[in-house]
PLY file of the C-alpha trace (Angstrom):
ply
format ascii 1.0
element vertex 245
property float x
property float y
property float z
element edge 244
property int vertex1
property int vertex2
end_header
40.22 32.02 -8.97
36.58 30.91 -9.57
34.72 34.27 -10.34
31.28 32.22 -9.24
32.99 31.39 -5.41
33.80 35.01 -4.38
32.41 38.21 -4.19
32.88 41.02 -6.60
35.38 42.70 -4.35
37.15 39.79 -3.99
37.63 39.08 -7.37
38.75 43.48 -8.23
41.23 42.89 -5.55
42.15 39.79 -7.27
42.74 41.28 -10.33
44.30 44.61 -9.23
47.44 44.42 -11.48
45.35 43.34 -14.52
42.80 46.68 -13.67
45.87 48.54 -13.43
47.34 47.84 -17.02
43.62 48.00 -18.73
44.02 51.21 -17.32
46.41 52.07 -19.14
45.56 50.81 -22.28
41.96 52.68 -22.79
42.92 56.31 -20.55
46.81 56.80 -21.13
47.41 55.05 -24.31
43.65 55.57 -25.81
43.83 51.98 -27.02
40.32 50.64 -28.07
38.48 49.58 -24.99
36.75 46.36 -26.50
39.95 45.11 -28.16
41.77 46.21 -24.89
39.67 44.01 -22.66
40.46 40.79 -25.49
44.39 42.03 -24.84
44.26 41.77 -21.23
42.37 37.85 -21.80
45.19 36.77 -24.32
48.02 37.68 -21.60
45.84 36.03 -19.09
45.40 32.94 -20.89
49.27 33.24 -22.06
50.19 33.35 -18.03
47.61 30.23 -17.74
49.75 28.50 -20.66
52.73 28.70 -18.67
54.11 32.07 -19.21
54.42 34.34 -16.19
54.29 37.50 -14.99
53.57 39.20 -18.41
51.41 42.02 -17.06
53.54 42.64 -13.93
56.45 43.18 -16.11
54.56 45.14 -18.74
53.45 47.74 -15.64
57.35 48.01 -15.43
57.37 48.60 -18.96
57.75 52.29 -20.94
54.39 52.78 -22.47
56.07 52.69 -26.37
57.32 49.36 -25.16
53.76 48.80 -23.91
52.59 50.05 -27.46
54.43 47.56 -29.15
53.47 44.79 -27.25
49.63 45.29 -27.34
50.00 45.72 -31.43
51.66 42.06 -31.23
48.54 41.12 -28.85
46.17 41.94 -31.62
48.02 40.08 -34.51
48.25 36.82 -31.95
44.21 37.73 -31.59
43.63 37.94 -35.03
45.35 34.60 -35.71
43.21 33.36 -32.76
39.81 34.19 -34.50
40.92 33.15 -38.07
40.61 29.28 -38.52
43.27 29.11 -41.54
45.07 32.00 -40.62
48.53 31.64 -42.49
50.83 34.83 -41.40
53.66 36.17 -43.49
55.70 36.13 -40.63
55.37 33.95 -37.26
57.73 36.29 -35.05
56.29 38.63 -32.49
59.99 40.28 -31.31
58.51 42.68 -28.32
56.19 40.06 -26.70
59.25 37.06 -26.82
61.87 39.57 -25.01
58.82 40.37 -22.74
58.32 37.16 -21.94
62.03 36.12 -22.34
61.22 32.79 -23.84
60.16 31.52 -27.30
57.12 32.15 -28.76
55.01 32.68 -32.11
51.89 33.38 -33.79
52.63 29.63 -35.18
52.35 28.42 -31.63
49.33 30.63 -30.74
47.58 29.38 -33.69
48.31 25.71 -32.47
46.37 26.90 -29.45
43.68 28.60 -30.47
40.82 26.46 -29.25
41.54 26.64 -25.96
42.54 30.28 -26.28
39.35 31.19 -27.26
37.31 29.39 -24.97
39.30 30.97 -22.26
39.53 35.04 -23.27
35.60 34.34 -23.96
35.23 33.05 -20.19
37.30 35.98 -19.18
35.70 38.86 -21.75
32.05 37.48 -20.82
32.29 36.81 -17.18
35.19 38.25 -15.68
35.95 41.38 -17.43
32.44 43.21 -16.74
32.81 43.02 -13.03
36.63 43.66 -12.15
36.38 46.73 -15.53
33.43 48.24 -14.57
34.16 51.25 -13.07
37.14 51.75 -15.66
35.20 51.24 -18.73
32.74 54.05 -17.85
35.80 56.50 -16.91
36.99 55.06 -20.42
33.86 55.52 -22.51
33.36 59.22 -20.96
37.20 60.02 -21.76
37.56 58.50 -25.26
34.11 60.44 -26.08
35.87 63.89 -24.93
38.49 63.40 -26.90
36.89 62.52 -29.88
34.10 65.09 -29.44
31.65 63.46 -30.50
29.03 65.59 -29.05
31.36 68.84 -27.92
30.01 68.15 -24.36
31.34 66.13 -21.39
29.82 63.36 -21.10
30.41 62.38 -17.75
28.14 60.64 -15.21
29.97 60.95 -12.49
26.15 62.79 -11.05
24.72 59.22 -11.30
25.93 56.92 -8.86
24.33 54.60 -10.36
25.74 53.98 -13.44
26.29 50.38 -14.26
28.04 49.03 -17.39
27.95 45.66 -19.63
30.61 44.87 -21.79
28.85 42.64 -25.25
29.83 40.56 -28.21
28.35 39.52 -31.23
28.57 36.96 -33.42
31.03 37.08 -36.64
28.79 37.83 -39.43
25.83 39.70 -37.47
26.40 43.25 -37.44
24.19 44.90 -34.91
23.99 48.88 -35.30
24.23 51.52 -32.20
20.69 51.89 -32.80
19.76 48.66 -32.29
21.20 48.23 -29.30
19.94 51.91 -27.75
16.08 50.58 -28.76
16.78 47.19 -27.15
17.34 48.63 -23.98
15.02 51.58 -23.77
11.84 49.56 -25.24
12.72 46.91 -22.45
13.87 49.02 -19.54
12.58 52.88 -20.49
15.04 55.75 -21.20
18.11 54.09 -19.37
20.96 54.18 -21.69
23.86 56.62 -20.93
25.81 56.46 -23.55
26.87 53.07 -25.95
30.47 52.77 -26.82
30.66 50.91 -30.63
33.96 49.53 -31.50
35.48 51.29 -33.91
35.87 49.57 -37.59
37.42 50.32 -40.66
35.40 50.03 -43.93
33.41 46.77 -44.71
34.35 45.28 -41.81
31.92 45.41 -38.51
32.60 46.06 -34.59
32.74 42.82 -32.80
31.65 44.60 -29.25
29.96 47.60 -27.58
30.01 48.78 -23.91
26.67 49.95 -22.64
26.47 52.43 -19.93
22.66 52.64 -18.45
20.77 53.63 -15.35
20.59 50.71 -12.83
17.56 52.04 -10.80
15.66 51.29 -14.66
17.46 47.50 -15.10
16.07 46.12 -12.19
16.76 42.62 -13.95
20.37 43.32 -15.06
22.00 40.73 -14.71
19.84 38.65 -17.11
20.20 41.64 -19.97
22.70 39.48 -21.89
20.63 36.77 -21.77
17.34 38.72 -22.51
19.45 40.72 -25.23
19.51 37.89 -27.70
16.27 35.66 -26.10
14.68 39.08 -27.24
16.33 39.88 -30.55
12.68 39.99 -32.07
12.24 43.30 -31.17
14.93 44.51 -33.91
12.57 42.53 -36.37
13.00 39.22 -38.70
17.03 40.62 -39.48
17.61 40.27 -35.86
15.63 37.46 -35.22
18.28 35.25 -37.47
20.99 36.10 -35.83
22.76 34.14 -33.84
24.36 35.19 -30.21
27.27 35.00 -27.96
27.93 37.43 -25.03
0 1
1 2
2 3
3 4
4 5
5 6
6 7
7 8
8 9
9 10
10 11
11 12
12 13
13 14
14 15
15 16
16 17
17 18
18 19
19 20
20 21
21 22
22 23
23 24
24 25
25 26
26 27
27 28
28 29
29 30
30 31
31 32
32 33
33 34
34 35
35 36
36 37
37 38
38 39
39 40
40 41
41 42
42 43
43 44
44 45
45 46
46 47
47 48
48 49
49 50
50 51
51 52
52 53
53 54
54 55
55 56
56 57
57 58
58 59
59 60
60 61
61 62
62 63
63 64
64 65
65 66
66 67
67 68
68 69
69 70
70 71
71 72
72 73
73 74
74 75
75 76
76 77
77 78
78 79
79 80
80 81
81 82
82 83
83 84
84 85
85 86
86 87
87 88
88 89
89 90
90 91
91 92
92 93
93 94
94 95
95 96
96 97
97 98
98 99
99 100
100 101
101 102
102 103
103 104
104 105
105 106
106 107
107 108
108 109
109 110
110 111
111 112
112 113
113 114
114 115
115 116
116 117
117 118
118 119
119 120
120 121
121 122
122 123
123 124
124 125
125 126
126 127
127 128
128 129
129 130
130 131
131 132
132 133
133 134
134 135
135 136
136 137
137 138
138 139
139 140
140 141
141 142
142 143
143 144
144 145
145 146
146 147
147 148
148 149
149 150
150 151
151 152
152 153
153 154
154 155
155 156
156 157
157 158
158 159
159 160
160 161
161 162
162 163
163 164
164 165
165 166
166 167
167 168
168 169
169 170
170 171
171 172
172 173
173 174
174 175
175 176
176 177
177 178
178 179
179 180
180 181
181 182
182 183
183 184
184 185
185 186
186 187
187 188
188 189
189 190
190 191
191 192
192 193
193 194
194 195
195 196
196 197
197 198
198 199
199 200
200 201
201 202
202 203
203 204
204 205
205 206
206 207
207 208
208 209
209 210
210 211
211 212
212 213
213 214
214 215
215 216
216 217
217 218
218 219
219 220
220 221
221 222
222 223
223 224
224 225
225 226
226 227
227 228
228 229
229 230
230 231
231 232
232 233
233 234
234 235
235 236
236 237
237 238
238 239
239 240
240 241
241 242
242 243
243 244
């Protein structure tokens, strides 16, 4: 389904099993919500490939089984972004008795052009619309539990809430800061709360999911556009970079 022929609805309703296993992922399991949201484009793209019915039967699925096929998800992803990745070990066990045919990281490598271009389409244009209301329920729970303030975060008092899910560009690191200024220099004190990736050490997040006060973006729909047409504003570092949402 064309996300640019049918209403926002339309396309949620569309996508009501895939909302229904990101759910799971970021509230039940606690999975990382910006690698969770790549997950749920891989399987897509997999079903697009010609393998069916992998989320239905993962909703059927015991969440350890579930647990085991999402850490498979992120080694196919990680042979996705690597150009001459060259695994140990081709075999992904859970996600071929999922799926009930053969597959590999091999084969996912072979395919990794168009598997890109497609979980971009999906993370970029899809995944902000039919997540939206699920990655703010996901940003306030994973904060509670972590306690990163000691306070509930919640915004269930502000209606409206809106959130966009970004990405940046392998080798241009962009801080929480960075992103908080961005938006409050260009749309005043609007930002909620900003949900980085998590990393481990000397690596960098590859995605954030901003949370911010619709009533002060009245333009926000072009704020990934303006984000990186306005990367001035972070100074001559940020000016370099270059941008994908």
């Amino acid at each position: 389904m064309a996300s640019s022929d049918v209403t926002v609805d339309e396309l949620t309703w569309f996508h009501g099993i895939d909302r229904k296993i990101f759910t799971i992922l970021v509230i039940n399991l606690r999975r990382d919500i910006a690698e969770s949201i790549r997950v749920v484009g891989l399987w897509l793209w997999l079903e697009a490939m010609g393998y069916p019915n992998i989320i239905l039967s993962l909703l059927s699925s015991t969440e350890p089984f579930i647990e085991l096929v999402v850490n498979e998800a992120i080694l196919c992803l990680n042979t996705i972004d690597n150009k001459e990745y060259s695994p140990s070990s081709t075999e992904i066990p859970y996600m071929k008795k999922l799926m009930n045919r053969d597959i590999s990281l091999l084969f996912i490598h072979g395919q990794r052009v168009s598997a890109i271009t497609k979980i971009l389409q999906f993370v970029s244009d899809i995944a902000p619309k039919i997540f939206d209301d699920i990655l703010k329920k996901a940003v306030r729970h994973q904060s509670r539990v972590m306690g990163s303030d000691g306070s509930d975060q919640s915004s269930d008092s502000h209606p409206d809430v809106r959130t966009i899910f970004i990405t940046f560009a392998r080798g241009y690191p962009i801080s929480e800061s960075e992103l908080k200024d961005f938006f409050n220099m260009n749309y005043g004190e609007c930002v909620e709360s900003i949900y980085m990736q998590p990393v481990v050490p000397h690596s960098e997040a590859k995605a954030a999911v901003v949370s911010a006060m619709v009533s002060e973006l009245e333009h926000w729909k072009d704020v990934d556009v303006e984000f990186f047409e306005s990367r001035k504003a972070f100074g001559s570092k940020a000016a370099k970079r270059d941008s994908r949402v």
